[in-house]
N, C-alpha and C positions, 0 to 999 in steps of 0.2 A: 462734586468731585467723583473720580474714576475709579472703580475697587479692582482697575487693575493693578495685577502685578508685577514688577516693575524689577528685570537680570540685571543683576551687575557683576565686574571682575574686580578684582583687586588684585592689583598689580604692585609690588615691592620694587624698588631700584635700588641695590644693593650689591657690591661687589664682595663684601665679606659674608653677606649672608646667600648670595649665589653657589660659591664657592663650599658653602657647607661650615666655613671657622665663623660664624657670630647666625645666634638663632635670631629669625625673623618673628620679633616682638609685634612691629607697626602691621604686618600683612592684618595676622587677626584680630586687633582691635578695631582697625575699619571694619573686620567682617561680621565682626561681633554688633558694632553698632548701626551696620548698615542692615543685621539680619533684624536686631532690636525692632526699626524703626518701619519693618514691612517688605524691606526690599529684600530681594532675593538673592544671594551671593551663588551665581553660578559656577566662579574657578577662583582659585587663587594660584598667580605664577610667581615667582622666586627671577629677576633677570640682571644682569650686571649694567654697572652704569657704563653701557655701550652707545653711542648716539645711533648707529644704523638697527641696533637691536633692538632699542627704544619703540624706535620708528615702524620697523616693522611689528612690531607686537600691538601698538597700539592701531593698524590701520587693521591686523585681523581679528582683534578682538570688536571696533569697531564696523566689520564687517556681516558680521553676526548677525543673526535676524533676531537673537534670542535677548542682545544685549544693549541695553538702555544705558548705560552708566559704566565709565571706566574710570576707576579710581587709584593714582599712582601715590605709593608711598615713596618717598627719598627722591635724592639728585636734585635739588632745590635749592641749595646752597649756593654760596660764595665761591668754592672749591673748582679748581679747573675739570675737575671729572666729575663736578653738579652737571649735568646736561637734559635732567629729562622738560625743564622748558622749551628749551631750544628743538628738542624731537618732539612737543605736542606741538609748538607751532607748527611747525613744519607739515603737520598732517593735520591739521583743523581746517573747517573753510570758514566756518566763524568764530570771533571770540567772544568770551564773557566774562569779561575782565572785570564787571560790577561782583561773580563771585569769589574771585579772590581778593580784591579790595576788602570785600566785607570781610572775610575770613583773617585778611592781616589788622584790619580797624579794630575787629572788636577783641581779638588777640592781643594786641600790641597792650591792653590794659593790666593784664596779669604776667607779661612776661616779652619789653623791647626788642630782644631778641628775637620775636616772632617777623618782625621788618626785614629778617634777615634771607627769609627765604622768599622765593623767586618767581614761586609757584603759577601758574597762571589755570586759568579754565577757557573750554570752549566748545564747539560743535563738529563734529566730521559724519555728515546724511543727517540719522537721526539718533546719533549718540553723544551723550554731555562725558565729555575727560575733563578731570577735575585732579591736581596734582596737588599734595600734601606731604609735607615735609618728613621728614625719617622717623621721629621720634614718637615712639606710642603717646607720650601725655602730647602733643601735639596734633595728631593724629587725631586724637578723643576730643580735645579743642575744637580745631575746625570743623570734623563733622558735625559735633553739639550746635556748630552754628549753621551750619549749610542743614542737616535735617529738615527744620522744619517746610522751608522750601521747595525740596527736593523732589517731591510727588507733584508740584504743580509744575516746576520748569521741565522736567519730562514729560509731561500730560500736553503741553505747548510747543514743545521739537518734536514730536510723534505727531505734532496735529489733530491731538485727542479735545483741547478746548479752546475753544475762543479767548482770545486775550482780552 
């Protein structure tokens, strides 16, 4: 394994907590457990659940030389203004849809509800987006499960090791 060190952003998609009326819980629990685990939280943004907003924020922070990992809280939902799926499609050129299956499988045991969001992952160059539902205990959730993996599937889209 690589003792490299491994940016990420954490991205919130939030229309009330853009705005300033509801404090953003879900930003720093990802950042909290993505700093826990090794990884480096380079920025955290605050953006509304806008589809072109989405969209572009996600291809500059993916544009970044510095940034391995982009990780979106909210917009995952059922909700006609859930959209930040529909904007990581859109700008991924691979998916990795085996990591969000895992994240709703092994969620879906402590709380059905977890089926409910939408979330997908994927590739854009050599950056992993990975979309996680609003909710801080949910947030805490899925990274608990995507951690451990996380230093090897970046070590493999960077080209750092043989599969």
């Amino acid at each position: 394994m690589s003792d490299r060190q491994f940016g990420a952003v954490v991205v919130t998609v939030s229309d009330s907590a853009s705005r300033g009326t509801r404090d953003d819980l879900s930003g720093p629990a990802a950042a909290r457990l993505l700093e826990e685990s090794g990884i480096g939280v380079l920025q955290r943004l605050i953006i509304p659940d806008e589809l072109e907003r989405i969209k572009t924020t996600l291809v500059e922070q993916c544009d970044r030389e510095d940034v391995d990992l982009v990780v979106t809280s909210g917009g995952t939902g059922f909700s006609p203004h859930d959209v930040t799926p529909e904007a990581t499609l859109a700008v991924i050129e691979r998916q990795a849809n085996s990591l969000a299956e895992l994240m709703r499988a092994r969620a879906s045991g402590d709380d059905p509800r977890s089926a409910l969001s939408r979330g997908i992952a994927g590739i854009r160059a050599e950056t992993l987006i990975v979309n996680l539902p609003g909710s801080p205990s949910a947030v805490e959730e899925s990274l608990k499960i995507l951690i451990p993996i996380l230093n090897h599937a970046l070590l493999l889209i960077g080209g750092g090791e043989p599969h």
